[in-house]
C-alpha positions in Angstrom: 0.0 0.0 0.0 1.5 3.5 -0.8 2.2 5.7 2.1 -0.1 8.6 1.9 1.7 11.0 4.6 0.4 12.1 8.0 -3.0 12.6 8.7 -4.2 16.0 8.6 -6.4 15.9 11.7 -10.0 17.9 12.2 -10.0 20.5 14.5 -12.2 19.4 17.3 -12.7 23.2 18.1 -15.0 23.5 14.1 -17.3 20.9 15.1 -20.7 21.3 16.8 -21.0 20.6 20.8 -22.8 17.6 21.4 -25.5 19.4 23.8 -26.9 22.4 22.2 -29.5 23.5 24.5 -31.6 24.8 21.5 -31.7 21.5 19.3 -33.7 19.7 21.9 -32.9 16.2 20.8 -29.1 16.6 21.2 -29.9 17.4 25.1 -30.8 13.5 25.8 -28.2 12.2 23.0 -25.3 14.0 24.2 -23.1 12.2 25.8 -21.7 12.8 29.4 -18.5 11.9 29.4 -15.1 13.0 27.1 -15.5 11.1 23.9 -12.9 8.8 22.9 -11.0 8.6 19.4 -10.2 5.2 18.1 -8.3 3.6 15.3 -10.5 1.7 13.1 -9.8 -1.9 12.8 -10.0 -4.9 10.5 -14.0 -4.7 10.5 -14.2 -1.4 9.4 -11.9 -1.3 6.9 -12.7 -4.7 5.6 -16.1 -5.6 5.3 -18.9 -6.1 4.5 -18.4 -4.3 1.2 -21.5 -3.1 -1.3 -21.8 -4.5 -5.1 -20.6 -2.2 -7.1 -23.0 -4.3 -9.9 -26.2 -3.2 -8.1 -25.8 0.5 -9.1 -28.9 0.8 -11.6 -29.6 3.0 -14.6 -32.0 5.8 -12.8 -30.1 5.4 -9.4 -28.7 8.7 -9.4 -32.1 10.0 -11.1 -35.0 10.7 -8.5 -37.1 12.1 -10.6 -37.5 9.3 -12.6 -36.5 6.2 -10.4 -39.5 5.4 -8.3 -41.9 4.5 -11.0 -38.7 3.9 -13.4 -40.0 5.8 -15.8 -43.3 5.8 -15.8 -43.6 9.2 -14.1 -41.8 12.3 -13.3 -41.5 13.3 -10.0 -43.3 16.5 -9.2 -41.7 20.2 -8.4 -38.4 22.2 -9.0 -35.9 20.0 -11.3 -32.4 20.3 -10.5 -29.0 19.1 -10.8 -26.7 18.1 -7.8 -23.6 17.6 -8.8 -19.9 17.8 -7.4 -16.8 15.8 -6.2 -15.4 13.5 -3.6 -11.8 14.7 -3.2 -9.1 14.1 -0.1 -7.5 17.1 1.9 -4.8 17.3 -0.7 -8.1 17.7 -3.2 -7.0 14.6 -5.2 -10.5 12.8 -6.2 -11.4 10.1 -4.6 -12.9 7.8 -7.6 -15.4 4.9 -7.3 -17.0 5.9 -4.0 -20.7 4.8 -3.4 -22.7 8.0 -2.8 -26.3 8.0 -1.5 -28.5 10.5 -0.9 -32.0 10.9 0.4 -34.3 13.7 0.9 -38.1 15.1 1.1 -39.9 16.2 -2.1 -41.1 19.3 -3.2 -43.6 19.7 -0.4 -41.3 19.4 2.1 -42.3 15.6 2.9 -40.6 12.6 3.7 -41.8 9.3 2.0 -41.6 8.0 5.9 -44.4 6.4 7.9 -43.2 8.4 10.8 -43.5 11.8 8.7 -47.2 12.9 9.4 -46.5 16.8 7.6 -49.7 18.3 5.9 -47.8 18.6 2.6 -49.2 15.7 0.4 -46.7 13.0 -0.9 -45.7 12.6 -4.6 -46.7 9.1 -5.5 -44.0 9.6 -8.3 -41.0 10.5 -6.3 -39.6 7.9 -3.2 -36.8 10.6 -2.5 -33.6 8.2 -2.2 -30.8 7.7 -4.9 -27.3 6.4 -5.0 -24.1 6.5 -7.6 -20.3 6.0 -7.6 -18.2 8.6 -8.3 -16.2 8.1 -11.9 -12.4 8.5 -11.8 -12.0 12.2 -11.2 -14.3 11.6 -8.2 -17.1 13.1 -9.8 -21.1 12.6 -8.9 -24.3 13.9 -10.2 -28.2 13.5 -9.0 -30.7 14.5 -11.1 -33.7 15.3 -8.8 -36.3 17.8 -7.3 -36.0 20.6 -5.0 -36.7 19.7 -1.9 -38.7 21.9 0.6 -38.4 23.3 4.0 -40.8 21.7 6.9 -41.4 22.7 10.3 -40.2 20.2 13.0 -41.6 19.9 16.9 -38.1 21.8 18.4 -39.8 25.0 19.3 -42.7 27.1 18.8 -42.1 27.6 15.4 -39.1 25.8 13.6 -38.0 25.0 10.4 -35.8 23.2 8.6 -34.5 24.7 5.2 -34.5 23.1 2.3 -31.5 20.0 2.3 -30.3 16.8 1.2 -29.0 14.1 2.9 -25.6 12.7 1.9 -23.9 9.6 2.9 -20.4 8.6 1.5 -19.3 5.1 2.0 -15.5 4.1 1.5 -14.7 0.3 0.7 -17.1 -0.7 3.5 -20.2 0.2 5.1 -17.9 1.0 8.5 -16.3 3.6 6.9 -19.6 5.7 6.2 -19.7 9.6 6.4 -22.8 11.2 6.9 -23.2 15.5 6.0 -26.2 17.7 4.4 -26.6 19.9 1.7 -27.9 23.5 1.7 -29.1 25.9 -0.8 -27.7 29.3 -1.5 -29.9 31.8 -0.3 -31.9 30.4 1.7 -33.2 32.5 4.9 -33.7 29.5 7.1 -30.4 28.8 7.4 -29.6 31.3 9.7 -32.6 30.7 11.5 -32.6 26.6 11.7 -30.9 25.6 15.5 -29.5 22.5 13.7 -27.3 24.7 11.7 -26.8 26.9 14.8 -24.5 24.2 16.3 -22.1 25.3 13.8 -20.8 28.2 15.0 -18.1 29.8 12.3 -20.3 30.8 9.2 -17.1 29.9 7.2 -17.6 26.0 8.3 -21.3 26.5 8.0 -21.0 27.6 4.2 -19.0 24.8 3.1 -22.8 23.0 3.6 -23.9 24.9 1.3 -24.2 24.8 -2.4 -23.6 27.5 -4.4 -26.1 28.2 -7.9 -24.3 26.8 -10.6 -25.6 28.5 -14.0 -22.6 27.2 -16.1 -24.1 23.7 -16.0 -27.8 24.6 -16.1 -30.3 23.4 -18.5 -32.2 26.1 -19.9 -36.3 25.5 -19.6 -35.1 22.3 -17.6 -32.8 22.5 -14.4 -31.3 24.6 -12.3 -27.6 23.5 -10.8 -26.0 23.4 -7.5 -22.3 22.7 -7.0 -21.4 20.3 -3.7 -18.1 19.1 -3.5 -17.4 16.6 -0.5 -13.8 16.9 1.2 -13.1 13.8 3.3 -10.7 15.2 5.8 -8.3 18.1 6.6 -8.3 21.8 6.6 -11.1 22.1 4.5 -13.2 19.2 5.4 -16.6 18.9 4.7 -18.8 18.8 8.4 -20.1 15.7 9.2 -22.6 14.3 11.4 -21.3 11.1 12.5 -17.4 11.1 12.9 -14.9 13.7 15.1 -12.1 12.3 13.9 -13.3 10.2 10.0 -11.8 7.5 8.9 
């Protein structure tokens, strides 16, 4: 195996506090002793592994993959697109990317999700792909929109997607959102609160992306995902990644 250097560790000091007073949840899942950082060992780095065989033709297109076809999904098309690269910004190529998210309404297709906004029988609001060999992605899908959420009186979460990004097994999984530019919930959402430097919080959020726009078809937005480093990419899952 080459030798890759040092690791360029995360500042601690960038990442959210586990209790956060004003995200209610994270008062009963915070934890209430000094967390501990671990190598990982043979069974995360191992196995089990995904098929790279199972990636289908409309995986990485939502508006299309839950009636395969049949249907379009309903609301705002757009193009997310981006890529996986390491703190040195080398790409990081064949890298099973998921993503999940509500629809246009602002509703999850979840049983637990009991929102007014009606649920597009056309869009299931998952999708997956591997990045190529420049560590490049791309989801066509729709818009998704904000919803309130029992925190307070009166929150709401912006509009976001959901990204997960595996490396050569499902241990080394990496879990971070998406935001969109100009959106006025942001600075309003006590999720995003919990990061306190606006320059960590805006690397969550995609910038418009007109140069690779469809005209009378889709709007783009421009997410690259850094792994680790100086200019990592905030997670919700790992201090330290893998």
């Amino acid at each position: 195996m080459t030798d890759l250097g040092p690791l360029i560790p995360r500042n601690r000091e960038a990442h959210p506090d586990a209790y956060f007073p004003d995200y209610k949840t994270s008062v009963a899942r915070s934890p209430n002793l000094p967390l501990l950082s671990m190598e990982s060992g043979p069974s995360e780095e191992t196995g089990p592994t995904f098929g790279h065989s199972a990636i289908g033709a409309l995986d990485n297109n939502l508006i299309l993959n839950w009636t395969k076809g049949a249907a379009p999904a309903v609301g705002e098309r757009i193009l997310m697109h981006g890529r996986v690269l390491d703190e040195n910004a080398r790409p990081v190529p064949n890298t099973l990317v998921e993503i999940w998210q509500a629809n246009a309404g602002g509703r999850y297709r979840h049983k637990k999700d009991s929102y007014l906004a009606p649920l597009d029988p056309n869009f299931g609001g998952c999708g997956r792909t591997l990045t190529d060999e420049n560590g490049y992605y791309q989801f066509l899908t729709i818009r998704p929109g904000a919803y309130p959420w029992p925190n307070r009186g009166n929150d709401w979460r912006p509009m976001h997607i959901h990204i997960s990004v595996y490396g050569h097994s499902f241990g080394q999984r990496l879990i971070t959102q998406m935001y969109f530019e100009g959106d006025p919930l942001i600075p309003l959402c006590p999720i995003a609160a919990t990061i306190r430097n606006r320059s960590q919080l805006d690397r969550l959020v995609a910038p418009l992306d007109m140069a690779h726009s469809r005209p009378l078809d889709y709007l783009a937005y421009k997410f690259d995902i850094v792994l680790r480093g100086r200019r990592q990419t905030m997670f919700e899952n790992k201090i330290e990644g893998m």
